[in-house]
C-alpha positions as CSV (number, residue, x, y, z in Angstrom):
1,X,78.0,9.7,-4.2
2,X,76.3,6.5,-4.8
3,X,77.4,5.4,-1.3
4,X,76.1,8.7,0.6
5,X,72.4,8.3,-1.2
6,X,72.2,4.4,-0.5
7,X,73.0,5.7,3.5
8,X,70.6,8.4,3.3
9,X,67.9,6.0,2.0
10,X,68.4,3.5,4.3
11,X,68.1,5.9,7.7
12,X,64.8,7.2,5.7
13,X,63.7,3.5,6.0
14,X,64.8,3.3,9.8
15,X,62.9,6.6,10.2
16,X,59.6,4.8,9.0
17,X,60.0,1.7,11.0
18,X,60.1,3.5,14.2
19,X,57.0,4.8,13.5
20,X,55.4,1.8,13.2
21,X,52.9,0.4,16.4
22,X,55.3,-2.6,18.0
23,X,54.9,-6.3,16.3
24,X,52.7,-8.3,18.1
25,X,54.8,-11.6,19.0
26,X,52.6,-14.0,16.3
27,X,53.6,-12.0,13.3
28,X,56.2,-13.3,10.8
29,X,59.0,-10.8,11.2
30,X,61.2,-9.9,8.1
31,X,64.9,-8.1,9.0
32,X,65.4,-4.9,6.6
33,X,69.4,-5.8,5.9
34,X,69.3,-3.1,2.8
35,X,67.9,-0.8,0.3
36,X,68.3,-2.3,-3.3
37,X,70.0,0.1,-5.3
38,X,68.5,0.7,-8.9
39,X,71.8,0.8,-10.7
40,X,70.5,1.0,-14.2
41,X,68.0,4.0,-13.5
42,X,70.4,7.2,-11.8
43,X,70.1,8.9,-8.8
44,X,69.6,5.7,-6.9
45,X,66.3,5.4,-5.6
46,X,63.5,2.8,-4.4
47,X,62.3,0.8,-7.4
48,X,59.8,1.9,-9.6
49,X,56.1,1.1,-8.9
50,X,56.4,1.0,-4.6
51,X,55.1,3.3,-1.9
52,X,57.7,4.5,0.7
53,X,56.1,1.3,2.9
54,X,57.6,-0.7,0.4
55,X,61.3,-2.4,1.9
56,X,63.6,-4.5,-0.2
57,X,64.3,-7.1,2.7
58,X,66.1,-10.4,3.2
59,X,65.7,-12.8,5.7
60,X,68.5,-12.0,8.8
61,X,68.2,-12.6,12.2
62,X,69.0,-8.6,12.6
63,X,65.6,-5.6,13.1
64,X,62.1,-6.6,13.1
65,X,59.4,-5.1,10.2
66,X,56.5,-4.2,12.2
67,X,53.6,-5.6,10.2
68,X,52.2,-8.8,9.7
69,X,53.5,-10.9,6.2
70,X,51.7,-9.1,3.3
71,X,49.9,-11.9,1.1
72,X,51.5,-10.6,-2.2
73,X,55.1,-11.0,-2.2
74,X,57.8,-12.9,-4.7
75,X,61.7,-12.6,-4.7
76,X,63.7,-10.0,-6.8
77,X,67.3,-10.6,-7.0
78,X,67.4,-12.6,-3.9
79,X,65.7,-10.2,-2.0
80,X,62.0,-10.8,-0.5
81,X,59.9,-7.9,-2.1
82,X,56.9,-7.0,0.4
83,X,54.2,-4.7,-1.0
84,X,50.8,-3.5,0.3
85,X,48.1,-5.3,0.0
86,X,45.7,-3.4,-1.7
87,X,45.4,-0.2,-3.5
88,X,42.0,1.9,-2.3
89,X,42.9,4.3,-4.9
90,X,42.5,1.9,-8.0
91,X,39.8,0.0,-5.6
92,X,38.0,2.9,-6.4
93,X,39.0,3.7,-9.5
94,X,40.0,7.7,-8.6
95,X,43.4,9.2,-9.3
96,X,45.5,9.9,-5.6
97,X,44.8,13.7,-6.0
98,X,41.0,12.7,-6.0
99,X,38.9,15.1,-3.9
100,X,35.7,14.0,-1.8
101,X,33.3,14.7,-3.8
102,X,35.0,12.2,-6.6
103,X,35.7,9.8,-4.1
104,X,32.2,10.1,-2.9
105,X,30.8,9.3,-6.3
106,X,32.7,6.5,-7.4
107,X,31.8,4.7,-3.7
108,X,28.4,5.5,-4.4
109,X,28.5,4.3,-8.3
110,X,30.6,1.0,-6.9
111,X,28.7,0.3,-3.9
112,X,25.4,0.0,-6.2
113,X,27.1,-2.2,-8.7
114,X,28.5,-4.6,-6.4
115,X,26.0,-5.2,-3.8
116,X,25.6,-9.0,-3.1
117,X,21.9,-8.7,-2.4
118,X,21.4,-6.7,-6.3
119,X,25.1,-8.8,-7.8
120,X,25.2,-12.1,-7.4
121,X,28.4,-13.1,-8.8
122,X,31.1,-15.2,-7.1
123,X,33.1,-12.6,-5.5
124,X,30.8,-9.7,-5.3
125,X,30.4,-9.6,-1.9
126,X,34.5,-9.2,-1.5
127,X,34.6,-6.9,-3.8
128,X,31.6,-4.7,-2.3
129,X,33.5,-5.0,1.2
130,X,36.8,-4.1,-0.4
131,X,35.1,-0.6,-1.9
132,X,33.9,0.2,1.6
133,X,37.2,-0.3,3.1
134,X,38.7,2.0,0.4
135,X,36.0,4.8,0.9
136,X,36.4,4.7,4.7
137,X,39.8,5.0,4.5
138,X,40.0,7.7,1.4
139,X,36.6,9.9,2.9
140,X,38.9,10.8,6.4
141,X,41.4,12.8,6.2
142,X,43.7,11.0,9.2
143,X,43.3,7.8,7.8
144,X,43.7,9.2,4.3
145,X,46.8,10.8,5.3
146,X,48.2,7.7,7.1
147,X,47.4,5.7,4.0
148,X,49.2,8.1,1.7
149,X,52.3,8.1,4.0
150,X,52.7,4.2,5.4
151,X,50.2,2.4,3.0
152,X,47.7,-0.3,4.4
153,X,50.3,-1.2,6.9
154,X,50.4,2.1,8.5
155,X,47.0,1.8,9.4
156,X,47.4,-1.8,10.6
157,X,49.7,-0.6,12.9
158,X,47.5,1.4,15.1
159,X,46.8,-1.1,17.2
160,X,42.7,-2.0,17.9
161,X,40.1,0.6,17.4
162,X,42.3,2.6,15.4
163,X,41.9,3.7,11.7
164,X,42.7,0.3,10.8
165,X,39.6,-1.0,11.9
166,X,37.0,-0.9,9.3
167,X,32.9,-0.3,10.4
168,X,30.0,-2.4,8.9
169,X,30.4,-2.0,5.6
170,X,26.7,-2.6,5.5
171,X,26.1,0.0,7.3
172,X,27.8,2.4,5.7
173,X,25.7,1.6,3.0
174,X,22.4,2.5,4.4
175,X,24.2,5.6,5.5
176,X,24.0,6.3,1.8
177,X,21.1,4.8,0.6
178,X,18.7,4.2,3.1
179,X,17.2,0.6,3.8
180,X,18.5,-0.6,0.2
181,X,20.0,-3.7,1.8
182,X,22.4,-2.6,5.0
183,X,22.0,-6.6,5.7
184,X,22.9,-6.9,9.8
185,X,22.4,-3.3,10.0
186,X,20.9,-2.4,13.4
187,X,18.0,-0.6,11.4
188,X,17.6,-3.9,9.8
189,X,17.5,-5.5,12.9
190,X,15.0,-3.5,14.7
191,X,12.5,-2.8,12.3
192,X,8.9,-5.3,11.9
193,X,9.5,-8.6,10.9
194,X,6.8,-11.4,10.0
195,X,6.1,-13.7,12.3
196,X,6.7,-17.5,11.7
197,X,3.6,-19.4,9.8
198,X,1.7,-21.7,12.4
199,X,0.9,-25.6,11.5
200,X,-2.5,-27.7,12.5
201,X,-3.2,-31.7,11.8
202,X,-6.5,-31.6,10.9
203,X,-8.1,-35.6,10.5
204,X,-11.4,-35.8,8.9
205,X,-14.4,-38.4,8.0
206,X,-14.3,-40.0,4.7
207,X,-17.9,-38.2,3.7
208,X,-16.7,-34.7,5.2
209,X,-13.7,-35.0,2.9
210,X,-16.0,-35.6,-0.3
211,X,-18.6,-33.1,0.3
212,X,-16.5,-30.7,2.7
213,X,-17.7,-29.1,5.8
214,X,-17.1,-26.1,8.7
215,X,-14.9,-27.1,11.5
216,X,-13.8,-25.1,14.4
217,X,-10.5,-26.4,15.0
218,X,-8.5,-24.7,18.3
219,X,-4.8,-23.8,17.6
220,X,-1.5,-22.2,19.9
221,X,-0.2,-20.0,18.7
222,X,2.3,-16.4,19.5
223,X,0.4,-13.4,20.0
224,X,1.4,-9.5,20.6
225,X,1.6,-9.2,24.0
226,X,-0.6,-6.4,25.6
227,X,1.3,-5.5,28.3
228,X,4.3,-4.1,26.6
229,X,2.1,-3.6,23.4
230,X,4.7,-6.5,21.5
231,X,8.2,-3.8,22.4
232,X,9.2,-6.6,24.8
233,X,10.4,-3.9,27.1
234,X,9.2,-3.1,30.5
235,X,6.3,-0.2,30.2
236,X,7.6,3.5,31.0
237,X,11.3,2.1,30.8
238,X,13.1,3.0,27.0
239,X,16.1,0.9,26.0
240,X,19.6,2.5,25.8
241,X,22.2,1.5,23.3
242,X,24.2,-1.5,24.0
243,X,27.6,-0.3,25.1
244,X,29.4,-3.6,24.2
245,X,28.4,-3.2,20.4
246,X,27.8,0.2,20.5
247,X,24.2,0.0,19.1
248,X,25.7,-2.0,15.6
249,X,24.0,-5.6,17.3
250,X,27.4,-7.3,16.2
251,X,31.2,-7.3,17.8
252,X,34.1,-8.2,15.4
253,X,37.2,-9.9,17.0
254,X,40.2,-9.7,15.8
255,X,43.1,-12.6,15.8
256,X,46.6,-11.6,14.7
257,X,48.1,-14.6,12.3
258,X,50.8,-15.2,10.0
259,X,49.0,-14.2,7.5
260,X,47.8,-10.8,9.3
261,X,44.6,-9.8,10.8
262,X,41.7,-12.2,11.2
263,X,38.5,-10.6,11.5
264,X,35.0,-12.0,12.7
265,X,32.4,-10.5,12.9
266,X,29.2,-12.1,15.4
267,X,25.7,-11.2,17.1
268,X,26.5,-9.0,20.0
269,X,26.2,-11.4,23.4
270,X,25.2,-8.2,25.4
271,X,21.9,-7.4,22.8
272,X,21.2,-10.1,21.5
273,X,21.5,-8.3,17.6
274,X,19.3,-5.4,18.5
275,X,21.6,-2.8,19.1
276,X,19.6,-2.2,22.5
277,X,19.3,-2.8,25.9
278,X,16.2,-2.4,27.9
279,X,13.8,-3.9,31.0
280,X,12.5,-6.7,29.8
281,X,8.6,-6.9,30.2
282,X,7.4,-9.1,32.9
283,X,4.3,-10.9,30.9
284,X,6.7,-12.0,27.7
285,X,9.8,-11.9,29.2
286,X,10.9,-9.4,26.2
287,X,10.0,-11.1,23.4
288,X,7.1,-9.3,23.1
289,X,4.8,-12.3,22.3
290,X,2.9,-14.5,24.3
291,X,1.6,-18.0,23.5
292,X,-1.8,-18.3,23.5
293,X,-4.9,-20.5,22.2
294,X,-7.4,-19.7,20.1
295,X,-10.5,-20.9,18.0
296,X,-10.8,-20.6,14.4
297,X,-13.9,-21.3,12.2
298,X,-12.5,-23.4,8.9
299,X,-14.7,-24.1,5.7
300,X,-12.9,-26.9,4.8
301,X,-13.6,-27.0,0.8
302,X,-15.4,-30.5,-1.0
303,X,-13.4,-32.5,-2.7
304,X,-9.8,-32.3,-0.4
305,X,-7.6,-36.0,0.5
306,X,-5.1,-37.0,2.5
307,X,-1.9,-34.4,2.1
308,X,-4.4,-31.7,1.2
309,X,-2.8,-28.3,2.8
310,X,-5.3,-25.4,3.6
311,X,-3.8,-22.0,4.0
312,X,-5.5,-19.4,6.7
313,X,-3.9,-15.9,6.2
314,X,-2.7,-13.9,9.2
315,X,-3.6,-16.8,11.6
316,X,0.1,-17.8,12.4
317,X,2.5,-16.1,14.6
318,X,2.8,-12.4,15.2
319,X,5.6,-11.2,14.0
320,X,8.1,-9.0,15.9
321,X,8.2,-5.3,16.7
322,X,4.7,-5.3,15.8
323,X,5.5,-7.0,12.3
324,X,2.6,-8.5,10.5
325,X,1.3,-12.3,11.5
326,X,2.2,-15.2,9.9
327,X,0.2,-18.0,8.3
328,X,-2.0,-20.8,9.5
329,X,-1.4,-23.9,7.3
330,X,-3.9,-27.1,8.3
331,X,-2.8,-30.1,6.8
332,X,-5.7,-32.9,5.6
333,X,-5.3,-36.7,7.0
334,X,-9.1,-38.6,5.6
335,X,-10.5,-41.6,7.1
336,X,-11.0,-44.9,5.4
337,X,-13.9,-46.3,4.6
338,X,-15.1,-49.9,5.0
339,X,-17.2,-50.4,1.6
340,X,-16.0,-47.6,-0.7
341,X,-12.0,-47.0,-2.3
342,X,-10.8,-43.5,-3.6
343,X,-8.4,-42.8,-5.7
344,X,-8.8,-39.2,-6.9
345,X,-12.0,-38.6,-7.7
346,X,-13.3,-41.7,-8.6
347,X,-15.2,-44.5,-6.2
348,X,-14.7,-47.9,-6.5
349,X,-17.0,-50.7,-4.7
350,X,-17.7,-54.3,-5.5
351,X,-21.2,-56.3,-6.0
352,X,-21.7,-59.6,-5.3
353,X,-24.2,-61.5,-7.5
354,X,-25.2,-64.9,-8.3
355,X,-24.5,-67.0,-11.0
356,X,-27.7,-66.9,-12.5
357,X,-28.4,-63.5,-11.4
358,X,-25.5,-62.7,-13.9
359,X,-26.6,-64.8,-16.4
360,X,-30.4,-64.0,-15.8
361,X,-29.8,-60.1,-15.1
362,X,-30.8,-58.3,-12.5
363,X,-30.5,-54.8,-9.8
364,X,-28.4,-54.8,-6.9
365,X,-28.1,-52.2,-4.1
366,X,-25.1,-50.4,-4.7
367,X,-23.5,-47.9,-1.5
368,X,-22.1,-44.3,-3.0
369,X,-21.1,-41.4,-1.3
370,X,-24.5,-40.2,-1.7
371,X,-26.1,-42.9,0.1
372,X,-27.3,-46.8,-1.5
373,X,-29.0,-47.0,-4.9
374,X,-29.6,-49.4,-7.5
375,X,-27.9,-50.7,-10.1
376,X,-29.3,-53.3,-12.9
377,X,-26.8,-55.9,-14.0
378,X,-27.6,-56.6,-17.5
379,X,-28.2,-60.4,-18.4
380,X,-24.8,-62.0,-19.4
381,X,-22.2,-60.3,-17.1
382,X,-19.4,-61.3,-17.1
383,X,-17.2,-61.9,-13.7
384,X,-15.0,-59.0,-13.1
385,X,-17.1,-56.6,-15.2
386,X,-17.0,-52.8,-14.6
387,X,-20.2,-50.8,-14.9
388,X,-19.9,-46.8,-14.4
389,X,-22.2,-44.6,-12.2
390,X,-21.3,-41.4,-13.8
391,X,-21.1,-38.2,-11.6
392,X,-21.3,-40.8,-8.2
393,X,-17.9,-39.8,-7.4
394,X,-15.9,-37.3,-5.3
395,X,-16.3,-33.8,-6.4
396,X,-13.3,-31.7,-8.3
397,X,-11.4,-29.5,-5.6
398,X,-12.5,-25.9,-6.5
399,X,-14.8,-26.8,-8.6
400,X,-17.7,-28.7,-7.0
401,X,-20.4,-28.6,-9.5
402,X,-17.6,-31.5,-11.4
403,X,-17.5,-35.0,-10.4
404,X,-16.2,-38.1,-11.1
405,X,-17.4,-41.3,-11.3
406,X,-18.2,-44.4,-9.3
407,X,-17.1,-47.8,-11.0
408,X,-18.9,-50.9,-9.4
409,X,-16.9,-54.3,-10.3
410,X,-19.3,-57.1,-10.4
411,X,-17.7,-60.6,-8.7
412,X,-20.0,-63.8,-9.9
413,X,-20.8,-65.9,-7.0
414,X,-20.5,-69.9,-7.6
415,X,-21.8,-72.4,-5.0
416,X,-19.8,-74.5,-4.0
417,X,-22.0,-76.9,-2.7
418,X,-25.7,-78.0,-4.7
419,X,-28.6,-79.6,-3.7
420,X,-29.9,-83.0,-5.4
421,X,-32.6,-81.2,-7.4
422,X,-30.0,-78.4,-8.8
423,X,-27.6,-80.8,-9.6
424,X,-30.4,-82.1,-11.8
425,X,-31.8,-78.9,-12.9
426,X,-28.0,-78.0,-14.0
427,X,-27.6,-81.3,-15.8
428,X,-30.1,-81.3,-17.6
429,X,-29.3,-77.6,-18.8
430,X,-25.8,-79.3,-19.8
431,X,-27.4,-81.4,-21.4
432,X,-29.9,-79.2,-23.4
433,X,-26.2,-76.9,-24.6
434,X,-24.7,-80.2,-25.7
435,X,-24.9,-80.5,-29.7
436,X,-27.4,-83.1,-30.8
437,X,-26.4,-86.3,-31.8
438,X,-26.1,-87.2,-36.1
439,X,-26.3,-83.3,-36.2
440,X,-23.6,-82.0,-38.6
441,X,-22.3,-78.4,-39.5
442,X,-22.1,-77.6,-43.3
């Protein structure tokens, strides 16, 4: 009896091998030599736990398995176990007499939860393309049915184009929910998108950079053309769906390995990612923009240096599909200048005075941002003294009614060369200093 069941098994496993879709010649082949026999659980049947695509199967040089080597697999007994490589029913998390309407709410409950751009756990975006798969399969009833039957390899094995070849799973997404994310969707694609932001060297005056001043600066930038109002299409033409992508804007090849299916999926060649093809417009060439110059009034405000960055809103590049503009960003290079030093908002200059000028006292013409004044060097200064202008300095950014300060550094002059009559003048000052002789200090 034992004998006439393990038979009967075994023809039932031929029976599901036939109809099976032909090996292509790169996959690892496994030769079904026998149905294991579970002798401690009578009637004799296929172990516990496996689909009917599950074979028992050793490695002999007889029949070929017509799928690709499963990734999960370990040895039982000395027999190679192969099972199916995922289960869209736990995937899901609905029992295998689940309806639609419970497989369409757990998808819809999943598909939320594990979104990459909401989830971003390591893993998430796997997992959300795993839940699509299981849905796409589970939500038709010929692939559903073809699952339930063969497993994941019954659906590998019809060939390209066939259930086994899963959509976007973006896409089927936005099916669901809109424009919550179908990232590479052709909606996605198609819709307005901001244009790049736009830069402009600007180099300025040492005193303009202080105080400030208006400039009219001329930039280049991409602008909407007028011709095909920024479609880039050829005007009374209307683009068709791409036939290579079928309007998706990407193509997924698939390479058959050792270790099953490779699929990559890549901007449609044909479209260009848009999903469409159309005339392109003479003037832009169907991009829809066209470079152009144009002049720009710019308050530059007081107070901005070297690295300074001015933002001009909507003054960039237009964006396409008749998205909004980008930005104009004008970045600040100042001039030196020959007499006065900045370093934030403070000025620093130098004044040169005599010897006896600093010993004397006396006033100096000082230059400032705000043109030459005078300064009065108190008797006694000291060389290398510092003497504050307060509020002779640059004005704070934003806030010009602040200031800061100019700070003059006084250098002592000291000939070099004197004449008889100083030399004499100077001695006998030295000598006038010099304590008194018989003079003693108590």
């Amino acid at each position: 009896m034992a004998m006439a069941t393990a038979r009967t098994l075994t023809h039932t496993a031929q029976q599901i091998l036939q109809q099976q879709a032909p090996t292509p010649p790169s996959y690892n082949s496994l030769a079904v030599s026998r149905v294991v026999l579970c002798a401690s659980h009578p009637p004799c049947r296929l172990r516990h736990g496996y689909s009917s695509s599950t074979f028992f199967a050793s490695e002999t040089p007889f029949s070929c398995v017509p799928r690709p080597m499963p990734r999960h697999h370990q040895r039982r007994n000395g027999s190679l176990v192969v099972r199916a490589d995922a289960d869209y029913y736990a995937t899901l998390g609905v029992s295998k007499t689940a309806d639609k309407a419970e497989i369409k709410s757990a998808y819809r409950k999943l598909a939320r939860q594990f979104h990459p751009d909401v989830n971003k756990e390591p893993g998430a975006e796997q997992k959300f393309k795993d839940i699509s798969n299981a849905y796409e399969v589970l939500s038709d009833d010929e692939k559903r049915s073809i699952y339930d039957r063969f497993g994941e390899a019954g659906l590998k094995g019809q060939g390209a184009g066939g259930p086994g070849d899963f959509n976007n799973p973006f896409d089927l997404f936005e099916t669901f929910f809109g424009g919550m994310g179908g990232r590479g969707s052709r909606q996605t694609r198609n819709r307005p998108m901001q244009g790049d932001d736009e830069r402009y060297d600007l180099l300025l005056d040492f005193k303009d950079a202080v105080f400030g001043i208006e400039k009219d600066i001329e930039v280049t930038r991409l602008e909407g053309c007028t011709t095909c109002s920024g479609s880039g299409a050829k005007p009374g033409t209307t683009p068709t769906s791409c036939k290579t992508c079928g309007g998706q804007g990407q193509v997924m090849t698939t390479a058959q390995t050792p270790l099953g299916d490779f699929r990559q999926v890549s901007t449609c060649p044909a479209c260009g990612g848009s999903g469409e093809i159309s005339t392109p417009c003479s003037t832009c060439s169907g991009d829809g923009r066209v470079r152009k110059s144009k002049r720009i009034s710019l308050k530059v405000p007081a107070g901005v240096d070297s690295g300074s960055r001015l933002r001009v809103r909507s003054e960039g590049n237009a964006g396409r599909k008749g998205g909004p503009p980008g930005d104009l960003y004008v970045f600040i290079n100042v001039k030196s200048d020959p007499e006065l030093k900045r370093d934030g908002n403070n000025i620093y200059v130098s004044a040169k005075v005599s010897y006896i000028d600093a010993i004397l006292g006396t006033t100096v013409k000082v230059p400032t941002v705000d043109g030459t004044v005078d300064l009065k060097i108190p008797a006694g200064t000291q060389p290398g003294t510092t003497l504050v202008m307060g509020k002779r300095g640059v004005p704070l950014l934003g806030k010009p009614n602040l200031r800061g300060d100019e700070l003059v550094k006084v250098q002592v002059e000291i000939p070099k060369k004197l004449s008889s009559e100083e030399r004499r003048l100077i001695e006998q000052l030295a000598d006038m200093s010099k304590p008194k002789a018989g003079s003693t200090s108590r």
